[in-house]
C-alpha positions as CSV (number, residue, x, y, z in Angstrom):
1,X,-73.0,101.3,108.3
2,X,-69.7,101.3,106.6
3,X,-66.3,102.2,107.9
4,X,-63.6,103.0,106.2
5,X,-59.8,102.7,107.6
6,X,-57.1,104.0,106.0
7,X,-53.2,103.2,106.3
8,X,-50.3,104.7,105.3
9,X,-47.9,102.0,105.0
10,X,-44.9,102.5,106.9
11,X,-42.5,99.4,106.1
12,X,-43.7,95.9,105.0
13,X,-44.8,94.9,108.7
14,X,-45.9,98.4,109.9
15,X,-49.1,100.3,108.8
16,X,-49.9,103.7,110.8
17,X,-53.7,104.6,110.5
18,X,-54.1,107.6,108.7
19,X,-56.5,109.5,111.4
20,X,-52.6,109.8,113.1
21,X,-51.2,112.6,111.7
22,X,-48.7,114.9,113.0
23,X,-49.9,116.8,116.0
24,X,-47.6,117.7,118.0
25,X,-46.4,121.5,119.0
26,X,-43.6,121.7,116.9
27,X,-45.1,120.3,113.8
28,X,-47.8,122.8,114.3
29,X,-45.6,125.7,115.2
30,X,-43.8,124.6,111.7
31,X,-46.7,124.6,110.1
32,X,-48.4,127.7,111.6
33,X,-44.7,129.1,110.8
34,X,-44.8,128.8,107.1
35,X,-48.0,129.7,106.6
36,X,-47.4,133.1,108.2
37,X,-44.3,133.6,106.3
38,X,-46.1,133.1,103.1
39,X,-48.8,134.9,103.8
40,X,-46.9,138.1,105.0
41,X,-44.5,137.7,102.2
42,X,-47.6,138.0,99.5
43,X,-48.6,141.3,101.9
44,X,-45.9,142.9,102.0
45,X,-45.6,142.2,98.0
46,X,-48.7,144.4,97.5
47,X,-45.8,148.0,98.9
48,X,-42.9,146.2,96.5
49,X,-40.9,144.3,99.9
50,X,-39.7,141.4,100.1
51,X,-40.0,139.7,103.8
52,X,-36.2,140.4,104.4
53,X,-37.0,144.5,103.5
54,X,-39.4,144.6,106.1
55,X,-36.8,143.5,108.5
56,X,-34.1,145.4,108.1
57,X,-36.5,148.4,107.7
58,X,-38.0,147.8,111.2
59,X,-34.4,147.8,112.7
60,X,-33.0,151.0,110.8
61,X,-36.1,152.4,111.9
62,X,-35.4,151.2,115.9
63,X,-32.0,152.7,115.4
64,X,-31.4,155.1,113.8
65,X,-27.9,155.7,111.7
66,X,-27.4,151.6,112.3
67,X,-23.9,150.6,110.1
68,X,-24.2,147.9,107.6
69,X,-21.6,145.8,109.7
70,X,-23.9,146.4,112.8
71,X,-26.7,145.9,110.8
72,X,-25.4,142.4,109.2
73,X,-24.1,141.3,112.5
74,X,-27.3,141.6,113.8
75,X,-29.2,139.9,111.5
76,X,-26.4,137.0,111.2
77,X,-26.3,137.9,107.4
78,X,-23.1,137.8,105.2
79,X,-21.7,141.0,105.2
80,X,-21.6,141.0,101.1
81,X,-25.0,139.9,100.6
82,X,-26.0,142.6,103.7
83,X,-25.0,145.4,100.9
84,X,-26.9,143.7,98.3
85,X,-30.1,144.0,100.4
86,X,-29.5,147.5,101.5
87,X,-28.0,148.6,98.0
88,X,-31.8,147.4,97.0
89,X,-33.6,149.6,99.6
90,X,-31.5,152.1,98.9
91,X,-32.2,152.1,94.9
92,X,-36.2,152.4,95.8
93,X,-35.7,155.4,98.0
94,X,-36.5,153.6,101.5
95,X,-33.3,154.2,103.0
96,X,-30.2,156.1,102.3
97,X,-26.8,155.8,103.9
98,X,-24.6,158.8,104.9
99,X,-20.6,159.0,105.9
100,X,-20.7,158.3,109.9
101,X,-19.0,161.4,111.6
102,X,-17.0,158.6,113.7
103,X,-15.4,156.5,111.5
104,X,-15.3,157.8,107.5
105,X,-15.1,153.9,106.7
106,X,-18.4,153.6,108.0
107,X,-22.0,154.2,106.3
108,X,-24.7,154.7,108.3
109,X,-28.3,153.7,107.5
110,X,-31.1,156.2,108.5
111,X,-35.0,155.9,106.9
112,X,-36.0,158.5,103.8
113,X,-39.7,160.4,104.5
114,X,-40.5,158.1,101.8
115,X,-38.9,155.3,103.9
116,X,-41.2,156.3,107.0
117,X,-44.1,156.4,105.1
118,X,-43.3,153.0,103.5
119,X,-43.0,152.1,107.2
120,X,-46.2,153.2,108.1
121,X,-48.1,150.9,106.0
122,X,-45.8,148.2,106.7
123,X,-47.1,148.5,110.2
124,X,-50.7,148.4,109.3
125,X,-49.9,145.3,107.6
126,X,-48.2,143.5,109.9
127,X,-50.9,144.5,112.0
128,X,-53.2,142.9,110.0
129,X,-51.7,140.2,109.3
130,X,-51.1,139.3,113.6
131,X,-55.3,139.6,113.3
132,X,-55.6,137.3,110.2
133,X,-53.1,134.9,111.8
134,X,-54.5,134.3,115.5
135,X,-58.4,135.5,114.7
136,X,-59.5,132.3,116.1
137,X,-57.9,133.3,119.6
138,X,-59.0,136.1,122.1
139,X,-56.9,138.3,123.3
140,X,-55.8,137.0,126.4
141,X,-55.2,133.7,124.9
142,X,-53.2,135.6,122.0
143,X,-51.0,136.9,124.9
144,X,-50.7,133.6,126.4
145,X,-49.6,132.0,123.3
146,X,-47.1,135.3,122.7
147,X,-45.6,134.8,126.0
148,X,-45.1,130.8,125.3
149,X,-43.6,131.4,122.1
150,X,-41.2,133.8,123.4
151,X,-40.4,131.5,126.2
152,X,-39.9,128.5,123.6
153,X,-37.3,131.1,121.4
154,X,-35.7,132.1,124.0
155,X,-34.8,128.7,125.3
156,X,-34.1,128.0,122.1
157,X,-31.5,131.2,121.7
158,X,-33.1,132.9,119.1
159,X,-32.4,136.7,118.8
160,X,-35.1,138.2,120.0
161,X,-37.1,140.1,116.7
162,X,-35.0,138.5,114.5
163,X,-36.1,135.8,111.8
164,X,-34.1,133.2,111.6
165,X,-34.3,133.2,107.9
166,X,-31.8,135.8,107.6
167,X,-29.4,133.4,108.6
168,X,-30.1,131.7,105.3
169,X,-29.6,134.0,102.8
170,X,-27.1,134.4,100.4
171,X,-25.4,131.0,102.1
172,X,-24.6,128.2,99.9
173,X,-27.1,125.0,100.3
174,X,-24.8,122.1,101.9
175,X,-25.4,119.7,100.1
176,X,-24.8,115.6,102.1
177,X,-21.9,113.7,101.5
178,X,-22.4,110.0,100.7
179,X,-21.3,108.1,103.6
């Protein structure tokens, strides 16, 4: 019988066998992480949204007349690129803003019927798409795993329903100073 060992060579005097790869929780919560995000991206494609739609439409949707500010705040998005995102919605008939009857300065942000509908199937997908994801788990271990996620973000002060993606967009990239 032959065995074959591979290494992946670490530094000169350090070789780490290949059978040890990365398996720990957080690389696998990374991993499982952004092959969810792809995967519901390319699903939520398929009704013209982008990820960051999907979003902001399931929080109009949870209230209701929402202001951009509100809305931006949130979300932790720049207020300037929050209008670009809702000017898009907006523009494909999702949502529509209207004068608040509080403050005149203010828009609010309220769903279309077309919105709804849009809404609709984005809940079938991301329904589908929870299924896809965890099939290989039952469903009490799916609600274990939910629960010790949600533990982990909270610890971790994550907004609860909130992806911390938003945070990223329209932000410049840093990029590192030589030292």
């Amino acid at each position: 019988m032959i065995i074959k060992c591979y290494y992946i060579l670490v530094s000169e005097n350090q070789r780490v066998s290949a059978d040890r790869r990365p398996s720990g929780a957080a690389f696998l919560l990374a991993q499982l992480g952004a092959l969810g995000a792809r995967r519901f991206a390319e699903r939520v494609a398929e009704i013209g949204l982008t990820a960051p739609d999907a979003g902001l439409l399931r929080k109009i949707a949870s209230d209701p007349g929402v202001s951009q500010q509100a809305l931006a705040d949130h979300l932790g998005v720049m207020p300037s690129r929050m209008v670009a995102l809702v000017d898009e919605l907006e523009t494909k008939g999702i949502i529509e803003r209207r004068r608040s009857t509080e403050d005149r300065r203010n828009y609010e942000l309220h769903l279309t019927e077309r919105g709804r509908r849009v809404l609709g199937e984005l809940s079938r997908i991301a329904a589908e798409h929870e299924e896809s994801l965890c099939a290989a788990l039952n469903k009490e271990e799916r609600v274990q795993l939910r629960d010790l996620c949600r533990r982990i973000a909270e610890q971790q002060g994550l907004t609860p329903g909130v992806h911390p993606g938003y945070r990223q967009l329209g932000r410049k990239k840093e990029t590192p100073t030589a030292t």
